[in-house]
N, C-alpha and C positions, 0 to 999 in steps of 0.2 A: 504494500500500500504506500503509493505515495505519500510527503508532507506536505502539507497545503496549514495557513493559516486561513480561520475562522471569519477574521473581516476583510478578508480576499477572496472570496469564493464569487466564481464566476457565476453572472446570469444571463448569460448567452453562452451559446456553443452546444454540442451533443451532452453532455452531464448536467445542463443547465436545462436541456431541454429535458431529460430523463427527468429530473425535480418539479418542474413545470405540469408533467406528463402523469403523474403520480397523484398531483394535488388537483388536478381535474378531472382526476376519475374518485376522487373520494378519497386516496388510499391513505388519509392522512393520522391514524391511530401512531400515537407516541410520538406525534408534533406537536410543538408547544401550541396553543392555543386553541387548534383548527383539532382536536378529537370526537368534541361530541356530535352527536347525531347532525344538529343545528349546523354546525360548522364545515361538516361535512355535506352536506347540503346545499350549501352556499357556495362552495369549493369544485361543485359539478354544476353549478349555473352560471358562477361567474366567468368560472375557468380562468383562475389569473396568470399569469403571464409576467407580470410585474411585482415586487414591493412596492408599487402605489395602490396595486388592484388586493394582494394580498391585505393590506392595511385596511382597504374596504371592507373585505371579510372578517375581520378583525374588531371591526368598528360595527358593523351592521350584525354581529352576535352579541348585543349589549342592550341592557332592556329599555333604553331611551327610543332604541328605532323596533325592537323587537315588540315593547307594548302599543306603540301608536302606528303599528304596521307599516312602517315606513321603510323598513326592511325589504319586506316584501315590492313595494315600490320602486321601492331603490333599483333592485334583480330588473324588472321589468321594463324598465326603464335604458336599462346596462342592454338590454339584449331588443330593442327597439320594438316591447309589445305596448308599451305605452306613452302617451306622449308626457313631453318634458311640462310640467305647467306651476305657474307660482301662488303663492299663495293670498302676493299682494302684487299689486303694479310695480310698488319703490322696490320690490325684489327679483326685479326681471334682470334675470344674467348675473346675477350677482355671486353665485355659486356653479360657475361652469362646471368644474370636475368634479361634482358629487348629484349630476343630473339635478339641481336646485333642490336635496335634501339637506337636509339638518344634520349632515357626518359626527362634524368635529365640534369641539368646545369654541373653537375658532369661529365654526360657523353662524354659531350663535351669536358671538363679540359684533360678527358684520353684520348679521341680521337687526342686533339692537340696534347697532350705530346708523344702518340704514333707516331704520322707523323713528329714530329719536333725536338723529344728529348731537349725541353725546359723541364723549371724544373716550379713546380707545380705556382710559383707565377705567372709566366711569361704568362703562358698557360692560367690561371686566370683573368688575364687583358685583354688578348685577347679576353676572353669571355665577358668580361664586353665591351669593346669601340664596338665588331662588336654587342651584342643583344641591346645596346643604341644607334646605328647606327651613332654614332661619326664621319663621314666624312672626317673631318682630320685625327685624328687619324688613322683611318680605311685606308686611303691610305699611311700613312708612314709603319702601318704593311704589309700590302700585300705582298710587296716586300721584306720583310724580313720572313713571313711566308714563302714563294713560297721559295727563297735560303734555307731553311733551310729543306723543305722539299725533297728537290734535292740533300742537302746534304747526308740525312736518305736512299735516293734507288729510289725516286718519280721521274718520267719523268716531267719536266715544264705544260704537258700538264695535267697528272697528277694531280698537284699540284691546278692549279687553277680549276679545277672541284672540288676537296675537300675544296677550299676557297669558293665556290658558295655553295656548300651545308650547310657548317659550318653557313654562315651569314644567308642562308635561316630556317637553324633548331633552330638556336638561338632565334625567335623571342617571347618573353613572353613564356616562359619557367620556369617551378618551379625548385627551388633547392629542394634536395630529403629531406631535413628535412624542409620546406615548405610545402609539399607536404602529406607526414605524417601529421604533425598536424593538415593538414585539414580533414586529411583521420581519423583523430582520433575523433574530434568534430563530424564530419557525421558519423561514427558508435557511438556515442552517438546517435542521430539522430534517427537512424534507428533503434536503442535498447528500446528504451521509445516508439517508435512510431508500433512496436510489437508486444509490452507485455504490453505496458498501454497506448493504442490507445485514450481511452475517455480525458486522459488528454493530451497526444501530439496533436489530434484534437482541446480540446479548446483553447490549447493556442495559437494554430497557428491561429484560427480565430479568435482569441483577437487581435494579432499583424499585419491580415490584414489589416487594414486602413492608413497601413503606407505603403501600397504600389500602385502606382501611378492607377492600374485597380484594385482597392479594390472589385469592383464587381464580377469581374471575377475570380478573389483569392478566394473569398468566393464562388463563386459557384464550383469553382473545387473543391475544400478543401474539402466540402458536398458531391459531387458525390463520390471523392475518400473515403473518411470516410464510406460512404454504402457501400463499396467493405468488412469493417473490421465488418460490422454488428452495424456500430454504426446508435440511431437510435435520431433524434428530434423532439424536444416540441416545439410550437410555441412560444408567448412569453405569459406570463397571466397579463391580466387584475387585478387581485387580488394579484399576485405577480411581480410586476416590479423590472425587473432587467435589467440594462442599456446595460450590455455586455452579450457575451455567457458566461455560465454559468452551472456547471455540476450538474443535480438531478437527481438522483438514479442511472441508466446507459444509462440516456440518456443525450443530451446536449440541453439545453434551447437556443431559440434566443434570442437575447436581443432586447429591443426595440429601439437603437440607431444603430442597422444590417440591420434595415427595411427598404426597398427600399423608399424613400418619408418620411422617419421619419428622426429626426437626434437627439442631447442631447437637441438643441435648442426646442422642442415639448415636452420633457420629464413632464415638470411643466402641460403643455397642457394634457396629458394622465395621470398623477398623479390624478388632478382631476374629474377624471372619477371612479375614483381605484372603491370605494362602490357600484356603481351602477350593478346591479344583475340582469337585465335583459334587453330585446330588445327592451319594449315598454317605459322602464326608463329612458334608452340610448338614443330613436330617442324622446323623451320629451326633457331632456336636450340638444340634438342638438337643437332643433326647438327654443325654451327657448335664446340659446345662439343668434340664428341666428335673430332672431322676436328684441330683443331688443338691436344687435346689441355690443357684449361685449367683452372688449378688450381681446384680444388672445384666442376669441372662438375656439369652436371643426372645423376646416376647412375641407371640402371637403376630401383635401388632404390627412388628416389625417384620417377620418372616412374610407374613402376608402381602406387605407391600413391596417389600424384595422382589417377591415373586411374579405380584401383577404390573409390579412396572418394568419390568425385564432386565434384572438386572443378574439375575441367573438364569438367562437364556443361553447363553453360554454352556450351562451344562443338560446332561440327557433327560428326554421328556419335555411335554408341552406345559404350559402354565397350567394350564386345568388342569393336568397329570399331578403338576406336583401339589398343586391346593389338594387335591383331594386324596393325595397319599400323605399330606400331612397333617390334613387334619383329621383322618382317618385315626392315623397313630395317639392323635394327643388326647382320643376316647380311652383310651387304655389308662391302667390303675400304676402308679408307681414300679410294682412290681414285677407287672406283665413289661411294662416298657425296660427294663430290665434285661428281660430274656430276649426281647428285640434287641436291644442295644447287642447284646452279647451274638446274636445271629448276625447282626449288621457285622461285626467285626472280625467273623470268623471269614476267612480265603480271601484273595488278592483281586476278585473279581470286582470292580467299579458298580455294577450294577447290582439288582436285588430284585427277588422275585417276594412280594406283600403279603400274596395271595396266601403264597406255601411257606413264609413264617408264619402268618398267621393261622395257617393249618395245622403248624410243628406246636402252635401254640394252645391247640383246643385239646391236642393228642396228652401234653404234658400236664405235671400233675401244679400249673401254677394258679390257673385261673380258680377262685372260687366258687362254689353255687353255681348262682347262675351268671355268674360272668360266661362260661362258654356259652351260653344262649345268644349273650350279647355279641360275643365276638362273632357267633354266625349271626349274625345280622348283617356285621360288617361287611363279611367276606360276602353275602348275599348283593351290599353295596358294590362290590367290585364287581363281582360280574352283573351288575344293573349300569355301570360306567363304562365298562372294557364291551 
């Protein structure tokens, strides 16, 4: 990967158009600003092209233009379904590049100054006490907004329609160089996430867990990342790695990502790391479980090893081994016992369930009716096999 700095990133050329290309088809999940639905919405209508037009979408996901639907005007406008029209005579043209909406904080400043002939500070303050909703304040202007408009050509009636709209478009509103430098960091964004999708996906699901549906973060993250052809490695037994983590071109899971795992098991799975196969494996669980040792391999843990593939590696399919281990962990201390001791007897990797658990009904360990139960079991295996 090449080095490139951050406020040098080209927006023209093939890479620039791959950024461009991405944020007009929606694909914009883990860009700053543009994720949510909304955003994403506005990003396939507008289709921008620019950080002037990005800034627009930016500005037009804010509830000043999203509650007085001026958002949606805005779009319609941008794509020539509606005509351009103002609200007042003294505001004609006055706001070329925002199709004569209410963008910016700015645009408010001209808007006053055009109906009031106040001079820029004054117009300023007024934006600042009605978007703070300053109530005192707010009603010592009024009445001086309204005379001053009356003064400029406005009818009274006039006037306070324009006071009701001003306080209604004011509310959480960017300034246009707020606005920008958001629009600047999200086409960083959307430039790395591209043209070098394997590392804007790991990183981003590194810093899932700092967000309150961590679960959910990471599984969109994952389905969106298959849209870019990226592809993932479960986690390895042989190679623990606590976080995602990028090898070759794919992205590993880390074993602190796994649903029922967390760092708190990682010592727990460390000491598995050597073991090389499945009849190794359910020896050492049996081993841990028979004598009872502090922070053995738990349920929990085995379970999720299993369904998340990270003893794929060794023989049998996932539902082979769920079901020949939790088969075993029916059994009494001392039957697992006589297993453990059949597990351990010849060199052969593999093991046959069926026919210890048959060696196991012949012998004098089972109680009562434990041999009933364990024909249940075996009746399980061949209801599975």
């Amino acid at each position: 990967m090449k080095k490139f700095a951050f406020e040098n990133l080209p927006l023209n050329g093939v890479e620039a158009e791959k950024a461009w290309a991405i944020a007009n088809k929606g694909f914009t999940l883990g860009c700053f600003q543009i994720e949510s639905s909304t955003a994403r919405k506005l990003c396939k209508l507008i289709k921008p092209k620019s950080i002037d037009q990005l800034s627009w979408v930016n500005s037009l996901n804010r509830p000043a233009t999203l509650d007085n639907n001026l958002t949606w005007d805005f779009v319609k406008r941008h794509n020539g379904e509606q005509s351009i029209t103002d609200l007042h005579p003294r505001l004609k043209g006055l706001l070329p590049n925002t199709y004569s909406i209410w963008l910016y904080q700015e645009d408010l400043i001209k808007v006053v100054q055009a109906l009031t002939n106040w001079d820029i500070y004054t117009c300023d303050n007024f934006r600042r006490i009605v978007g703070k909703k300053k109530i005192e304040e707010m009603g010592e202007l009024k009445p001086k907004f309204i005379e001053s408009c009356i003064k400029t050509g406005l009818q009274e009636k006039e006037s306070e329609e324009m006071f009701g709209l001003i306080r209604a478009a004011e509310r959480y509103n960017f300034c246009a160089a707020h606005s920008y430098q958001y629009s600047c960091k999200t086409y960083q964004d959307l430039y790395i996430k591209a043209n070098y999708p394997l590392i804007f996906f790991t990183a981003n699901l590194r810093f899932a867990h700092k967000d309150s549906d961590k679960w959910d973060t990471v599984r969109d993250l994952i389905y969106d990342a298959r849209k870019f052809n990226i592809k993932f490695e479960p986690p390895s037994l042989h190679n623990i790695n606590e976080d995602f983590s990028i090898v070759g071109d794919k992205i590993r899971i880390g074993f602190s990502n796994l649903k029922g795992l967390g760092k708190a098991h990682l010592g727990v799975v460390r000491k598995l790391k050597t073991i090389t196969s499945w009849k190794k494996f359910l020896t050492r669980c049996l081993d841990e479980s028979i004598n009872k040792l502090e922070n053995n391999v738990s349920k929990t843990v085995v379970e999720t090893l299993i369904k998340s593939g990270c003893l794929d590696f060794m023989a049998g399919s996932r539902d082979e081994k769920l079901f020949e281990y939790n088969t075993l962990r029916q059994l009494t201390p001392r039957e697992l016992r006589f297993v453990d001791k059949k597990f351990c007897d010849g060199d052969s990797e593999e093991f046959d369930l069926k026919q210890i658990l048959n060696d196991l009904i012949i012998s004098d360990i089972p109680i009562r009716n434990r041999k009933t139960n364990i024909e249940r079991l075996l009746d399980g295996i061949d209801t599975y096999k």
